[in-house]
N, C-alpha and C positions, 0 to 999 in steps of 0.2 A: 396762374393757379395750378398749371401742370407738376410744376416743381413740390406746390406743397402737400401735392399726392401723394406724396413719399414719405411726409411730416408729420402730416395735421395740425402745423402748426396755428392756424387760423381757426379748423374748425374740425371735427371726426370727420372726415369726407364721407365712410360708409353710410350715417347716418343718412344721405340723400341718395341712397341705392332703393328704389322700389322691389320687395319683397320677389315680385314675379321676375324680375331681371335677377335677381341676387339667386331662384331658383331653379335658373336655364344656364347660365354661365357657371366657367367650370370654378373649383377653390373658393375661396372665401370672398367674403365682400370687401376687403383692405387687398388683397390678392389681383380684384377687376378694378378697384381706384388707381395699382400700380399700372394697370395697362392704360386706363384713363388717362392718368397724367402723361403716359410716353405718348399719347396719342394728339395731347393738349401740346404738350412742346415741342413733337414734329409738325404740326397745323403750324405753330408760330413761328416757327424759321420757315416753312413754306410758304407763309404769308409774305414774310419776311423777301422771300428772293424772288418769287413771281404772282403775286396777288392777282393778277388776271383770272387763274386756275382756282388757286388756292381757296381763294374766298367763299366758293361757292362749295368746298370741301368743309370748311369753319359753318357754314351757313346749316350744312346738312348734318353735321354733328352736333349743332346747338340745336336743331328743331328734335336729335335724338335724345338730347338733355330735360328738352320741354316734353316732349311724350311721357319719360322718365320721371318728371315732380309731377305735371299734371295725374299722371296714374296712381301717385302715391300718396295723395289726398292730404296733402297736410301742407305742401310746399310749392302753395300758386301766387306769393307772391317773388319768391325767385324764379319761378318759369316764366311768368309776365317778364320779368327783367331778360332774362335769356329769350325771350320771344323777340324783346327790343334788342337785342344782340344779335339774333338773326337777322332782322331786319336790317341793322346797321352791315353787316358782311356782305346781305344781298346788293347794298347801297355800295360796298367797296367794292365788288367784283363789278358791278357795272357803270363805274368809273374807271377800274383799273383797265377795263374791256377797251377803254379809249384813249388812256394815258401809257399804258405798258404793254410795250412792242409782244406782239404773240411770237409762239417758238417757231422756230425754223427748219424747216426738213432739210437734210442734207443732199445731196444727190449725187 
């Protein structure tokens, strides 16, 4: 979804910007979905190369998603879904915890 940040091809992205986010962030609301999106497709190569770490970065950014619909009163049945989306991240970071070798200090 990061990529159609840039698009809208699916959906007006701004439209799921809460008012109160839309009036503490700097520029316009298509302006914060551009950094949205840069921030959705560095999470998914991060996931991508060490899901140990990463996950629980995805985890914390989609519970920032759910704050974000849940406050704007119109959009709880995609925060529920993104609630299960966290869920599911917290569920990969603590399998990755045991499957994917942690990093290594040099000495």
């Amino acid at each position: 979804m990061g990529i159609d940040k840039y698009f809208n091809g699916l959906v007006y992205w701004p439209k799921y910007l809460a008012d109160w986010i839309n009036n503490i962030a700097p520029g316009t609301a298509q302006q914060f979905m551009y950094f949205v999106g840069g921030v959705e497709i560095a999470a998914g190569i991060l996931v991508l190369l060490k899901p140990r770490y990463a996950a629980y970065l995805v985890a914390a950014w989609l519970a920032g998603i759910v704050i974000n619909l849940f406050s704007y009163g119109e959009w709880y049945d995609v925060g529920v879904r993104d609630l299960g989306l966290m869920g599911g991240a917290l569920v990969l970071g603590r399998l990755a915890s045991v499957y994917d070798a942690p990093l290594r200090r040099r000495h």
